[in-house]
Legacy VTK file of the C-alpha trace (Angstrom):
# vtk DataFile Version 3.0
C-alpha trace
ASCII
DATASET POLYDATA
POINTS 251 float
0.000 0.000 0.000
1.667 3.224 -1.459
0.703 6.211 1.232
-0.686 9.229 -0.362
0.797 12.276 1.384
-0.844 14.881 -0.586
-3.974 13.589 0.461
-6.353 14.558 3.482
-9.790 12.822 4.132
-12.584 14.957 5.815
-15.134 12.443 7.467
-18.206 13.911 8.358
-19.557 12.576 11.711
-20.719 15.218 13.561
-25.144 14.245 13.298
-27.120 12.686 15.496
-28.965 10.218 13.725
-32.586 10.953 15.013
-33.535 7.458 13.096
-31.391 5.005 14.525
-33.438 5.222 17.959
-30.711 5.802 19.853
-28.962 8.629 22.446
-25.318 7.723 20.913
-24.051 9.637 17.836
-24.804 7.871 14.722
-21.689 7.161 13.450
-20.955 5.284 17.080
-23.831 2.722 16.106
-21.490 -0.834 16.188
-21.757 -2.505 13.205
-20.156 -6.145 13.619
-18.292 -5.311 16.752
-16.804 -1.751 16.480
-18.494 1.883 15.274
-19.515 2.988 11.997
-16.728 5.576 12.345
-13.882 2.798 12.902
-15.248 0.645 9.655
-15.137 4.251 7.773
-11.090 5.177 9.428
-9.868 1.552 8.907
-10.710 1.642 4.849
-9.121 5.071 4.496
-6.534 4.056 6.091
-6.340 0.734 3.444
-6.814 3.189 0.729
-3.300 4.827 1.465
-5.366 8.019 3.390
-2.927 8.874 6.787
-4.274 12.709 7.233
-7.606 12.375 8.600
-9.723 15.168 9.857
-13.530 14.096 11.673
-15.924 16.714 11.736
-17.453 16.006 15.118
-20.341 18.010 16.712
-23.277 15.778 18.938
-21.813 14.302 21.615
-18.110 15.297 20.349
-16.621 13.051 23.356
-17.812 9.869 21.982
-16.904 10.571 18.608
-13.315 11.560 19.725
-13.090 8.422 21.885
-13.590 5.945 19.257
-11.469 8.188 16.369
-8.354 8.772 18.839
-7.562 4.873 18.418
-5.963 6.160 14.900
-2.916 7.598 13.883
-3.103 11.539 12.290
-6.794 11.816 13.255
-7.655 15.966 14.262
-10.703 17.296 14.486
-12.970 20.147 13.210
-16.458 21.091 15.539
-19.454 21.740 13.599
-21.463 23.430 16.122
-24.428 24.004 13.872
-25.931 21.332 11.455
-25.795 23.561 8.625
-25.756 20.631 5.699
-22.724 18.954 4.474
-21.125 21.989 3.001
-20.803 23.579 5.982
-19.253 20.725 7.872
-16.425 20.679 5.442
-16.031 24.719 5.920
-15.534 23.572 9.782
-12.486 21.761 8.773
-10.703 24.522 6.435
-8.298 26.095 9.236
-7.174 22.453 9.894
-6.481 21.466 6.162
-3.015 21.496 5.327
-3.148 19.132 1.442
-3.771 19.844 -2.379
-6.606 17.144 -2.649
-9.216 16.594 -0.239
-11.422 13.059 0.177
-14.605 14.143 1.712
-16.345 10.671 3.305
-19.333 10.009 5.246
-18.842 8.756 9.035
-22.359 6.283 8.602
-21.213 4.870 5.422
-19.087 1.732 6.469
-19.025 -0.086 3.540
-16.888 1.528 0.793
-13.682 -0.184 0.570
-10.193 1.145 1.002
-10.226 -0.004 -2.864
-13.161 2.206 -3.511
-11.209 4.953 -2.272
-7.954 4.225 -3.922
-9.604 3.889 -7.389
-11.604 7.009 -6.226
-8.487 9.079 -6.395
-6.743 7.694 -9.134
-9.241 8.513 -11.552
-9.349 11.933 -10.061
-5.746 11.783 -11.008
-5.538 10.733 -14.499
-8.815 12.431 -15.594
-7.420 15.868 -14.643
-10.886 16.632 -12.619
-11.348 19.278 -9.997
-14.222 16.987 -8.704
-15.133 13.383 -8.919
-17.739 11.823 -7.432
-17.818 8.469 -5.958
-21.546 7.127 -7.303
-23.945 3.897 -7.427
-25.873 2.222 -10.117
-28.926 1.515 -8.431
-32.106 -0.453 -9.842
-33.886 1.513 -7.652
-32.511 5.261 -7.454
-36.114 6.674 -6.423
-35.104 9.814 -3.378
-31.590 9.731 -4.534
-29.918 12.974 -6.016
-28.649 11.718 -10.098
-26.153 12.143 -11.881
-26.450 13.751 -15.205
-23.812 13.320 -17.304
-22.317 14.735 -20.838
-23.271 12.536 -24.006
-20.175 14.120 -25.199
-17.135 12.807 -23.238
-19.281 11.318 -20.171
-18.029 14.028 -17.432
-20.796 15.356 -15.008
-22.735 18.416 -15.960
-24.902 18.500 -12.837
-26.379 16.754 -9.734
-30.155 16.799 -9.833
-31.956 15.979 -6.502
-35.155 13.886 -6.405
-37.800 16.493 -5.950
-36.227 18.778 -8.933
-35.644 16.219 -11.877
-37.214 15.928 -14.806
-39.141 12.791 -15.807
-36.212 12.092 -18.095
-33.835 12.247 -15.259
-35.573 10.534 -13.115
-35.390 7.464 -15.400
-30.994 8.388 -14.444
-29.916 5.261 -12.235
-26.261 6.710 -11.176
-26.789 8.364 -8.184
-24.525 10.196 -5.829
-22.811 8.629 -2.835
-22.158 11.784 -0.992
-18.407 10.699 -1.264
-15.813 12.987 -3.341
-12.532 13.705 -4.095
-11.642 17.958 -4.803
-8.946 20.337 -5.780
-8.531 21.211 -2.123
-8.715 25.517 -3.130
-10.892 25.001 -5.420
-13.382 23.078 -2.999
-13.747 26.014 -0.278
-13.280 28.713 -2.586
-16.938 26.935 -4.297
-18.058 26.877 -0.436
-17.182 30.465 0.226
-19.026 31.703 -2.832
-22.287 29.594 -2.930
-24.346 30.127 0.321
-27.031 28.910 1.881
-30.391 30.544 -0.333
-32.139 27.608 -0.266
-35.354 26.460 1.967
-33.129 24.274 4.624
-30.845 27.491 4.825
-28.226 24.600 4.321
-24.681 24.586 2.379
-24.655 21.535 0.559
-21.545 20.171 -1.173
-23.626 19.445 -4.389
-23.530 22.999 -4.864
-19.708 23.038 -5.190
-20.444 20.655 -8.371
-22.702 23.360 -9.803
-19.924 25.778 -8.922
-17.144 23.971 -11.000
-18.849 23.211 -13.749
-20.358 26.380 -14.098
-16.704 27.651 -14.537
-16.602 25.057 -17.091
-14.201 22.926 -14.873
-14.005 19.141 -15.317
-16.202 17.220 -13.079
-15.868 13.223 -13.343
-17.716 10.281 -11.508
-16.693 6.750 -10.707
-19.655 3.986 -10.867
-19.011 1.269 -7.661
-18.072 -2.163 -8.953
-20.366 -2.888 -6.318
-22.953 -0.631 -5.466
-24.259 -2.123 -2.426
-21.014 -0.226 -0.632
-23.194 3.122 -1.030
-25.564 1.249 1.736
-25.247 4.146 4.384
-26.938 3.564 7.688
-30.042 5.517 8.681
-32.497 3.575 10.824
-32.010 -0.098 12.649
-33.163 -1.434 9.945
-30.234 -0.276 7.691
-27.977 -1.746 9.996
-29.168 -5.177 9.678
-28.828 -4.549 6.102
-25.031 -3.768 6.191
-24.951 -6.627 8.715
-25.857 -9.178 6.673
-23.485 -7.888 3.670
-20.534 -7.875 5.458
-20.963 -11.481 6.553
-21.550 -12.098 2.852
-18.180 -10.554 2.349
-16.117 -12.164 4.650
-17.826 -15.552 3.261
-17.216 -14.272 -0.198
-20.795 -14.899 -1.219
LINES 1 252
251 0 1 2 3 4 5 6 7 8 9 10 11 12 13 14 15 16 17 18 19 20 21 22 23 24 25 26 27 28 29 30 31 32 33 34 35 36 37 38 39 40 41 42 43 44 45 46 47 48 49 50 51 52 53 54 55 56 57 58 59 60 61 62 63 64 65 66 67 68 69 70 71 72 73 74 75 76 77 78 79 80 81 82 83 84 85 86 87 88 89 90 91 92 93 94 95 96 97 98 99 100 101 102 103 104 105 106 107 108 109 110 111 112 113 114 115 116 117 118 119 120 121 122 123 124 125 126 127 128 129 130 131 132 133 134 135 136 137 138 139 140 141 142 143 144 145 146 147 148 149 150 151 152 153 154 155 156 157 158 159 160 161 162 163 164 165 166 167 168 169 170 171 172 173 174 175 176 177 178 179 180 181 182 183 184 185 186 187 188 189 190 191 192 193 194 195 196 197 198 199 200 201 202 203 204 205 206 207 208 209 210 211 212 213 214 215 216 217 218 219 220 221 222 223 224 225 226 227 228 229 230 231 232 233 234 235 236 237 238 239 240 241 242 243 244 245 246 247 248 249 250
């Protein structure tokens, strides 16, 4: 395993996770015997990631607990759930790399090899985006891809509730994992705001950004899309459960 210096993983883990029935932090939910968080660390850390940053904000002391067990871990408070763009903002002062990863704390089943292939497309395409995404039979409440029938690069992310029928029939959907141009990335968060109805900054508003300075945006398809499964409710656990076992088994 080569280690990527240049690179610096933001993990978002700072929600609450109203669903999962329970007082802990979401991303402290065990998933066959240790935290989301942990499954989420130990992959980066297969993919080559050392620099680690975890946004933390409900019940910070848990989260800190479990993510102190690893090496180059600091961490960024959100003290405001302001969306996903604005837990990434919380970790600017802290960033210190030319490419960030940005990952999601309840999403435990992307491989380190997910990740590595992740970045090295973001390498040799010459992006200043790309998008880790799913081909799903079912993409009904995800937000789609739409891509160029040109050269295939992403011209836009279209939530749910604002595509078309014709994009709606779209079954690449976003992961909510990325890899940015580090500057690039908050420079897009700076400029873009919060007008919208959940008064949120979302980080599919940085894609908008790029590509509406006619920057390359690319998107890499899992080999297997059940490692988008992120964990929302109890039920979703069981879920992930039952596919790792099937991985270890090699079913």
């Amino acid at each position: 395993m080569t280690v990527l210096e240049h690179i610096t993983s933001i993990v978002l883990a700072a929600g609450k996770g109203t669903r999962m029935k329970s007082e802990l932090p979401k991303v402290a939910t065990v998933l066959s015997g240790k935290p989301l968080l942990s499954h989420v660390l130990d992959n980066l850390e297969q993919a080559g990631i050392q620099n680690k940053i975890v946004v933390i904000g409900y019940k910070k002391e848990v989260v800190q607990n479990i993510a102190s067990s690893f090496s180059q871990v600091e961490f960024a408070e959100q003290t405001e759930q302001l969306g996903t763009g604005h837990a990434v903002l919380c970790a600017e002062s802290k960033l210190d790399a030319s490419t960030v990863l940005v990952a999601c704390g309840d999403a435990p089943l992307i491989t380190g090899d997910s990740f590595r292939k992740l970045i090295d497309l973001h390498k040799k395409s010459g992006s200043e985006a790309t998008i880790l995404t799913a081909i799903l039979e079912n993409p009904f409440g995800y937000g789609r891809i739409v891509r160029s029938k040109e050269d295939g690069s992403v011209l836009k992310i279209v939530e749910e509730k604002d595509a078309t029928p014709e994009e709606k029939q779209v079954q690449e959907i976003n992961t909510g994992t990325y890899v940015f141009n580090a500057r690039l990335l908050f420079e897009a968060l700076h400029s873009v705001g919060n007008d919208n109805s959940q008064k949120e900054y979302y980080l599919t508003d940085v894609i908008k950004a790029l590509r509406n300075k006619n920057l390359k945006v690319s998107a890499l398809p899992l080999e297997n899309p059940l490692e988008s499964h992120g964990i929302n409710s109890p039920d979703d656990l069981l879920r992930a459960e039952e596919m790792l076992k099937n991985r270890m088994v090699g079913v």
